[in-house]
N, C-alpha and C positions, 0 to 999 in steps of 0.2 A: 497436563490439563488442556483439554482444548483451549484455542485460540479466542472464539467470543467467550468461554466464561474468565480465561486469564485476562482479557481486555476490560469487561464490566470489573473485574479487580482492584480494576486500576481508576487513575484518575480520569474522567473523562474527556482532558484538553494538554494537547503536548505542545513545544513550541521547540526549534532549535535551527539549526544551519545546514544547508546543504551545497552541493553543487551540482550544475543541469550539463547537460550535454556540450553546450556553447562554452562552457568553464565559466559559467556566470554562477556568483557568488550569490543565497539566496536563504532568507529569513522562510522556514517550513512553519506552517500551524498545522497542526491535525485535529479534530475533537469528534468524538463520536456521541451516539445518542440510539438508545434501546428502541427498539421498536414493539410495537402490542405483542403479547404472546414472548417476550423474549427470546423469541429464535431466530431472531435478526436485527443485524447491526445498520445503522447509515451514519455512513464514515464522511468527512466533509477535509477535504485536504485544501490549502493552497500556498503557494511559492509566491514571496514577495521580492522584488529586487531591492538594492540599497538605495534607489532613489523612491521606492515605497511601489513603484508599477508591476502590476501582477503578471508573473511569468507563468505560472501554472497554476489548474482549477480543477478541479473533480466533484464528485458528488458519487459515492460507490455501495451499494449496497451487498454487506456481508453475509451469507447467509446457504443454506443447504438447501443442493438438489435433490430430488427423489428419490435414492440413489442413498442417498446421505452422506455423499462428499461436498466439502466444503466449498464456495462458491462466493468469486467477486464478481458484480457486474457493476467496472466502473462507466461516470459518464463525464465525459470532459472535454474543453473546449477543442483539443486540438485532432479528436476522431467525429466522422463527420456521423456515426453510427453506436452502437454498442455491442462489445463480446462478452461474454462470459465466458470467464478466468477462471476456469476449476482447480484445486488444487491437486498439481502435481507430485509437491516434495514435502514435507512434514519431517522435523528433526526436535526429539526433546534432548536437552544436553542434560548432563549429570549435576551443573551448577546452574540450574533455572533456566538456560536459557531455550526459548522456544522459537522457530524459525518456520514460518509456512511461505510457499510459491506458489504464486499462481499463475497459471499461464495459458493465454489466448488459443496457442497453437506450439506445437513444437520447434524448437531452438532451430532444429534442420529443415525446415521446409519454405525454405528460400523465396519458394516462386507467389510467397503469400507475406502481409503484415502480419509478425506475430508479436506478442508486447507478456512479458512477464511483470509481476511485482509481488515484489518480497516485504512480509511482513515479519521484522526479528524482535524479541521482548525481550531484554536482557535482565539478569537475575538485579541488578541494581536499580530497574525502572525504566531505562530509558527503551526509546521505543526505535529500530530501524526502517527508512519506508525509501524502497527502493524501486525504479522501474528500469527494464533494459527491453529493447525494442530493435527489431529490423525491418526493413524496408524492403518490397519484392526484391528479389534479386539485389540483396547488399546483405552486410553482415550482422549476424547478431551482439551486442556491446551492449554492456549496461551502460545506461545514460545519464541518468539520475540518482543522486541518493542526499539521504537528510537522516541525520541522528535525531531525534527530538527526546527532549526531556516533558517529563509531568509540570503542569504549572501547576501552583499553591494554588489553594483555593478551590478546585474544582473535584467536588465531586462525580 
């Protein structure tokens, strides 16, 4: 199943735990919301620490290039611009589960910021949102990740 129809599937608001780069422990929200025409998503992430101060923020728009490959263009406090994140890797498992990657630029090209993030939907609901990132000339390392689960309630 593709990815935005398995998502409209689903609940429209996740909430769960994750940990960031710093090994800071951090309450994840995600909730998504359809846009006109249904062939695009805006996805709304954010990272809460335990003292409630917001560590991470996005605002990302899911959705297909011309081309008709799959396509994040996130925007978030900590790029001072926007890439667009095509999808590179797509995996349907045998027991539901669905995994897309998207990424800036390739894992190997050191002499640039490249940032992936992984979209995984497990056959029991919950949802994985992960980002791994390098810096010119430093290493690629996922950095981020948060399991979230469906909150009741939300269509």
């Amino acid at each position: 199943m593709p990815l935005l129809a398995a998502l409209q599937s689903l609940p429209s608001q996740f909430c769960g735990e994750g940990i960031n780069h710093e090994d800071q422990t951090f309450t994840g929200c995600l909730h998504w919301q359809a846009l006109p025409g249904q062939r695009a998503l805006m996805l709304h992430y954010t990272a809460s620490g335990t003292d409630g101060e917001i560590l991470h923020r996005e605002a990302t728009l899911l959705g297909y290039l011309p081309d008709g490959t799959l396509c994040l263009w996130p925007v978030m406090d900590e790029l001072p611009f926007v890439l667009a994140h095509p999808a590179v890797r797509q995996a349907e498992g045998g027991h539901g589960v669905l995994e897309v990657v998207f990424a800036s630029a390739p894992r190997s090209l050191s002499e640039q910021f490249r940032q992936e993030i992984t979209i995984r939907l497990e056959a029991n609901g919950q949802l994985l949102y992960s980002h791994g990132w390098g810096m010119p000339d430093s290493a690629f390392e996922e950095r981020s990740r948060c399991t979230l689960a469906p909150v009741a309630g939300t269509a």
